[in-house]
Every structure is written in C-alpha cells, then in structure tokens.
FIDREN-412582 format. One record per residue (C-alpha): x negated, y negated, z negated; residue in three letters. Coordinates in Angstrom, 1 decimal. Each point is the difference from the previous one (the first is absolute). Layout:
X_Y_Z_ALA
...
//
This chain:
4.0_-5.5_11.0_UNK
1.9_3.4_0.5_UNK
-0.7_3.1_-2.7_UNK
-2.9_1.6_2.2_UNK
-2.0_-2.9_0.5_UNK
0.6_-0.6_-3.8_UNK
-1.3_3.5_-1.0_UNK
-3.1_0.1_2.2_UNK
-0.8_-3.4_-1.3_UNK
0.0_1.0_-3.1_UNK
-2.0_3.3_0.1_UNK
-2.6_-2.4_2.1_UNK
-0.1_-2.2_-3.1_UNK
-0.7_2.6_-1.9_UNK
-2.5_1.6_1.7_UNK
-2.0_-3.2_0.5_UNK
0.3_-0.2_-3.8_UNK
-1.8_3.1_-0.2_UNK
-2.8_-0.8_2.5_UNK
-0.7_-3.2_-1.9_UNK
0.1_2.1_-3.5_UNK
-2.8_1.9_1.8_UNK
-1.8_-2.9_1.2_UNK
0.2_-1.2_-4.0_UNK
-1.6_3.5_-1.1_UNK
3.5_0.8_-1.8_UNK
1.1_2.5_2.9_UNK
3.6_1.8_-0.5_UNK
0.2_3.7_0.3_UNK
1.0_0.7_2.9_UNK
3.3_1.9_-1.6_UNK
0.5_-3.9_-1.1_UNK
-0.7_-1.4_3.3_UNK
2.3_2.2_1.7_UNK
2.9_-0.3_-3.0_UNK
-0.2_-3.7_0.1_UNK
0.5_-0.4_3.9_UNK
2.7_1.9_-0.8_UNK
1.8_-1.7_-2.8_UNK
-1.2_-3.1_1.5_UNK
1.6_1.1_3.2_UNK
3.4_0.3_-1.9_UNK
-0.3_-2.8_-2.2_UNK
-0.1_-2.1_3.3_UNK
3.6_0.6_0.6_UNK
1.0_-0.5_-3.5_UNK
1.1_-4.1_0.4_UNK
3.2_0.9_2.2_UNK
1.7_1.3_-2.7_UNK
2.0_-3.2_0.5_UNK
0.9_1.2_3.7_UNK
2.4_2.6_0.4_UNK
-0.5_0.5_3.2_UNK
-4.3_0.9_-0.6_UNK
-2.0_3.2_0.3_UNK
0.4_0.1_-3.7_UNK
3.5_-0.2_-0.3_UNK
0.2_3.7_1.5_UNK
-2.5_1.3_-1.8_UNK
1.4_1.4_-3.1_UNK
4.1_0.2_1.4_UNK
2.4_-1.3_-2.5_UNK
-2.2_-1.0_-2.6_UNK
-2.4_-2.1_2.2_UNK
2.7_-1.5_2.2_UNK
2.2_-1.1_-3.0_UNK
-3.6_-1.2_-2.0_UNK
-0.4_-2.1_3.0_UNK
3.8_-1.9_-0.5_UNK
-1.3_-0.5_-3.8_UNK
-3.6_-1.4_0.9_UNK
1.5_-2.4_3.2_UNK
3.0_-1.4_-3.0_UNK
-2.9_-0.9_-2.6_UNK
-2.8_-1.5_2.4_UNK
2.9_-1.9_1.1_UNK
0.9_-1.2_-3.3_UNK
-3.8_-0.7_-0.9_UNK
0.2_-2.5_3.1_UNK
3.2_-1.6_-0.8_UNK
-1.1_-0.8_-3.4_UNK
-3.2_-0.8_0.7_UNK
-0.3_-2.0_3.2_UNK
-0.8_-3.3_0.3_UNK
1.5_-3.2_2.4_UNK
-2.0_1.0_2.8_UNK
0.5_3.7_0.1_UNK
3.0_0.8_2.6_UNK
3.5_1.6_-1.4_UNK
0.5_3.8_1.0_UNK
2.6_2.6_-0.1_UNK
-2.9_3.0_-0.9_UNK
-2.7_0.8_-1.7_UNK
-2.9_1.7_2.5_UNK
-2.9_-1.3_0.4_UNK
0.0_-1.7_-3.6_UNK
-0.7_1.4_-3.2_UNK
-1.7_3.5_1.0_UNK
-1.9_-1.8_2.7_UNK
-1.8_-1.9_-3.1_UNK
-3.9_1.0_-2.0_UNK
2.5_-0.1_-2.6_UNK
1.9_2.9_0.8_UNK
-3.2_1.8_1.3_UNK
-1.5_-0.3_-3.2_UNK
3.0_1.5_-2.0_UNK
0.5_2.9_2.1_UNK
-4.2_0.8_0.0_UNK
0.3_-0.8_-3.9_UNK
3.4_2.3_-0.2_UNK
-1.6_2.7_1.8_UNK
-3.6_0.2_-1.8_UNK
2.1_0.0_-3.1_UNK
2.4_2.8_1.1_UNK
-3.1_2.3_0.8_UNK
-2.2_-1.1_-3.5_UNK
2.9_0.9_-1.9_UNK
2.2_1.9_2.0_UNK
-2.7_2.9_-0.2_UNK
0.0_2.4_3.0_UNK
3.3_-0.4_0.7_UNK
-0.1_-3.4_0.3_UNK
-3.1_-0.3_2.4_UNK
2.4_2.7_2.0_UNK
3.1_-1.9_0.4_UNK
-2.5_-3.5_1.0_UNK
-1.5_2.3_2.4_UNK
3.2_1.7_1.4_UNK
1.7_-3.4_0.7_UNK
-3.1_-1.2_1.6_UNK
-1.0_2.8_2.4_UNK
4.0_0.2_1.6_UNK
-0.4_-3.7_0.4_UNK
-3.7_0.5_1.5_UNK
1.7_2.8_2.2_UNK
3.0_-2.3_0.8_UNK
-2.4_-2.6_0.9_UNK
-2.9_1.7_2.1_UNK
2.1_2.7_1.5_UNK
3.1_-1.3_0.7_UNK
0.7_1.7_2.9_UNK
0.1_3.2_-1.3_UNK
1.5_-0.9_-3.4_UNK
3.5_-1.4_2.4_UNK
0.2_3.3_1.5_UNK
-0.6_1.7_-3.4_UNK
2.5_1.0_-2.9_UNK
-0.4_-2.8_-2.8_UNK
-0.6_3.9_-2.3_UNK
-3.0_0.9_2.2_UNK
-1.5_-3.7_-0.8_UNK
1.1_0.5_-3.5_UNK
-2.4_3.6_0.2_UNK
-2.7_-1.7_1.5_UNK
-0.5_-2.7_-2.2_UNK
0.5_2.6_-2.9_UNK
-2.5_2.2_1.5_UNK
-2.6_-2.9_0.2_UNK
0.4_-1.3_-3.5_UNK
-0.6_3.3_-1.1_UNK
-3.0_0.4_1.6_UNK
-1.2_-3.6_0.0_UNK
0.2_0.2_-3.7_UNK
-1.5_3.1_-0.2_UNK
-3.1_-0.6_1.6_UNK
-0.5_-3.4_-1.7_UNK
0.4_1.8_-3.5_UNK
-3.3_1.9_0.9_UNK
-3.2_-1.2_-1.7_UNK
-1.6_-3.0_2.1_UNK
3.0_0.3_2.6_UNK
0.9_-4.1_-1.4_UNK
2.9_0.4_-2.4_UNK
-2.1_-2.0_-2.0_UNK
-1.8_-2.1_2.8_UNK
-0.6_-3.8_-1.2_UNK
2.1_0.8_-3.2_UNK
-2.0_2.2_-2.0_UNK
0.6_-0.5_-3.5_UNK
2.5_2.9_-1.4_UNK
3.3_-0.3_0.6_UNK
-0.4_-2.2_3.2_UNK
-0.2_2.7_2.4_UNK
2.1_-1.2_3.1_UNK
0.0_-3.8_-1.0_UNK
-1.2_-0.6_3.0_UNK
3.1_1.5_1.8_UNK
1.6_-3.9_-0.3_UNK
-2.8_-1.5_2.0_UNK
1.3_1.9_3.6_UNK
3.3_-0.9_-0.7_UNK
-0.7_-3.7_-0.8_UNK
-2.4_-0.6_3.2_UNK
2.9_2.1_1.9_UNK
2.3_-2.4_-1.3_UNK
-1.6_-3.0_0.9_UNK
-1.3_1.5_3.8_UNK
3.5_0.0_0.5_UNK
1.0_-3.9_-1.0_UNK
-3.3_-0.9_2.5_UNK
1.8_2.1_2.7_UNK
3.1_-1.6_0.0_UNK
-1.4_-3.7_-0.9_UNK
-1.6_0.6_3.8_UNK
3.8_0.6_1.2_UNK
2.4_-3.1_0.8_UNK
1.4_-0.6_-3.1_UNK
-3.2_0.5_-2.1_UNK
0.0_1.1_-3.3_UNK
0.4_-2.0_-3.5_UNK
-3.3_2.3_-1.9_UNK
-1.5_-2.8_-2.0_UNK
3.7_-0.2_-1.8_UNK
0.6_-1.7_-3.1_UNK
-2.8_-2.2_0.8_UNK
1.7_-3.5_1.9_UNK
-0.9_-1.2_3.2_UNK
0.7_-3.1_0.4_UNK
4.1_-0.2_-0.4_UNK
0.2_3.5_0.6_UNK
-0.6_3.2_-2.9_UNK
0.5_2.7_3.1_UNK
-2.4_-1.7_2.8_UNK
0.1_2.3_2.5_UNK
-3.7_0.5_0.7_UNK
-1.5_0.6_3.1_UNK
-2.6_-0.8_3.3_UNK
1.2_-2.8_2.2_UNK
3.3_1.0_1.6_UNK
-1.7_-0.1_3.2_UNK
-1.6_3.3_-1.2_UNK
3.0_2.1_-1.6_UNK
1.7_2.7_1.8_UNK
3.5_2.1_-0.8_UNK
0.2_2.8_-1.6_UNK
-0.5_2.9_2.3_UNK
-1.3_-2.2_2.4_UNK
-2.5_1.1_2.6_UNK
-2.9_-1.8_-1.9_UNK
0.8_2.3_-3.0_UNK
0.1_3.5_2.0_UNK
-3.0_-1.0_2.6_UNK
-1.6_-1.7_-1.6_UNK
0.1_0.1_-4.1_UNK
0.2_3.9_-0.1_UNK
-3.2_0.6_1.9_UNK
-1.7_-2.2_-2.4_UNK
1.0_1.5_-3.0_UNK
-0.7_3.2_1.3_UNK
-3.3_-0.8_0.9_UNK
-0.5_-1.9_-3.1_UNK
0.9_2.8_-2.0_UNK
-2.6_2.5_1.1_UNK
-2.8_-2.3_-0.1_UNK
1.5_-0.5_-3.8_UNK
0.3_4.1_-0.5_UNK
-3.7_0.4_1.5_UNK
-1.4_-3.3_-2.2_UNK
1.9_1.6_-3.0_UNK
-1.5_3.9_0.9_UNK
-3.3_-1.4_0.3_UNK
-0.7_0.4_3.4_UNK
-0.8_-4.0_0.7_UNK
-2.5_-0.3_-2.6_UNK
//
C-alpha cells in the first residue's frame, strides 16, 4: 500500500486498540488514545526504510534519505545470508527484513527504551520522529506543498505538547505501566502494532509480504504471505483509494468513540 493508506491504517489500529482497552475496563486516557493514533500513524510508514523512493524517505532530508540506502544494503544482506532453496534471488532488499515481527519488535522495544531511559528528552525525540511521519502520512497533501522546516515545526510543536499533557497526573504517562520508572513503556506498543498494520497492508498487495520471517515455510524463510492472488490489488490501486481508505476511516472513529466511551 502507498504511505496514506499506511498511516490511516495505523491510527485505525490504534484506535480500535483503545476501544477494546475500554471494553476490557483498562480504558486509555484519552491524551493516550489520541498520542498513540498518532505514533501509530507514523510507525505505519516506518518499514520502507528499505525504499528510497517512500513517503519516509523525504521525511527527514538527508539524513532519512541516506538511512534508507543503509537499511535497503542490510535487509538485503539478512536475505542473502539467510534464504533458503526456495526463496527467489534479488537485486534489493524492500519488502524483507523491516517488513518482518522481527523488526517491529526491535524498533517498539528501541523506542520504549529510548523514552524509559532517555528521560524527557528521549520521549521528545520518539515523539518528534513519529508525529512528522504521522503528518507525512495522513496529510500528505499538504506536507508536498510544505517546506520540510515547517513539518520539522510541526512535529516539534506536537511533541512538545503531546508530552506535556501526558506528564500531567492521570493524563497516561504511566498508563498500563505503573510501577516507577515505567512511565511511557507503553510508547513501544503503537509503534509495534503500527509496524505490523503496515506488513498486513502490503501482504494484501501483489507481492505480499514475508512477516512471519525467520520462521520457514515450506522451502522458503521469506514466504511472501498473503489472501489468494485472486484477491490482491497494486499499490495505489483503485481498491486501496475507494475502497480501503473509507474503511479505515470509518473504522477508526468507531475505534475513537469505543475508546472515548461513547459505545459502552
């Protein structure tokens, strides 16, 4: 799927996340519902760092575009050294090793551990990176006719406020984490589900999407999982704009008004 469809998948998730947290009596705050649709928005574009031509390549200029050369040369190299007969030889490395519940897991663990430890600073630079990628994603548009600095300012702006409000008392820095020093643990759990939201996406594309990886399938370690072929589409197809969109979207506010408490 393209980087919108991505993004509002990915705030869906999350939002359904929260509206089943409320079902469970463990609602989120809302300043956590709203944050983690965010993040989870973002996170959702974070597996095309191996594609230098994706929404996330622009995000972040230089630095992103020439991260994205680096991640592309080492997925590629986890699949030449770990594929098996069956698995077909390629000249890249998209669609492999960030497209894995491997490499979700390490980026939610990376980032819960950059805001335990990291102190505010740390929850601020998880949060900056996460709301330009959440504002690359859902408003796209606008962020191509947009300076990359006025991005920059608006995910600075956000962080800064997000983290703000969540630091007040009951406002769920410390929501399903509790115990001291845990306050945003919980930060890894968006960016995990945003993660894998985006492998599901693209397994429903043509080439599906090796997400159970290392696990072997058959002669294959990077089965490309997916629905029948019958029942893929391209990227950017029709079925994703008519069709996909308009369910996430709709998705996603029965998920906000679940999660608010408005269902229930």
């Amino acid at each position: 799927m393209m980087g919108p469809a991505h993004s509002l998948s990915g705030a869906a998730a999350w939002l359904g996340v929260g509206a089943a947290a409320s079902a469970l009596d463990r609602p989120m705050p809302w300043p956590v519902l709203l944050a983690g649709a965010l993040i989870c928005a973002g996170a959702a574009l974070a597996p095309d760092l191996d594609h230098k031509a994706a929404t996330i390549s622009r995000a972040f200029g230089p630095i992103s575009r020439n991260l994205c050369e680096i991640i592309d040369k080492l997925s590629y190299a986890a699949y030449k050294s770990t594929r098996k007969p069956g698995d077909p030889r390629r000249s890249g490395g998209h669609r492999t090793l960030t497209h894995t519940w491997v490499w979700a897991v390490m980026c939610g663990a990376g980032a819960a551990g950059i805001c335990v430890f990291g102190g505010r600073w740390g929850v601020l630079a998880v949060l900056f990176v996460h709301m330009v990628l959440a504002i690359e994603g859902l408003l796209w548009k606008a962020a191509r006719m947009s300076s990359d600095i006025l991005v920059w300012l608006l995910g600075v702006c956000s962080a800064w406020m997000i983290a703000d409000i969540l630091d007040k008392p009951g406002n769920g820095s410390d929501w399903l984490f509790a115990e001291p020093g845990q306050q945003y643990l919980w930060v890894g759990l968006p960016i995990v589900l945003g993660a894998l939201v985006h492998c599901i996406g693209d397994a429903l594309t043509v080439s599906g999407c090796p997400v159970l990886w290392p696990i072997p399938i058959g002669r294959k370690r990077w089965y490309p999982i997916g629905p029948p072929k019958g029942m893929r589409f391209r990227a950017g197809s029709w079925v994703e704009i008519k069709v996909l969109t308009p369910v996430f979207m709709v998705l996603g506010g029965i998920g906000a008004l679940g999660g608010l408490g408005f269902l229930g």
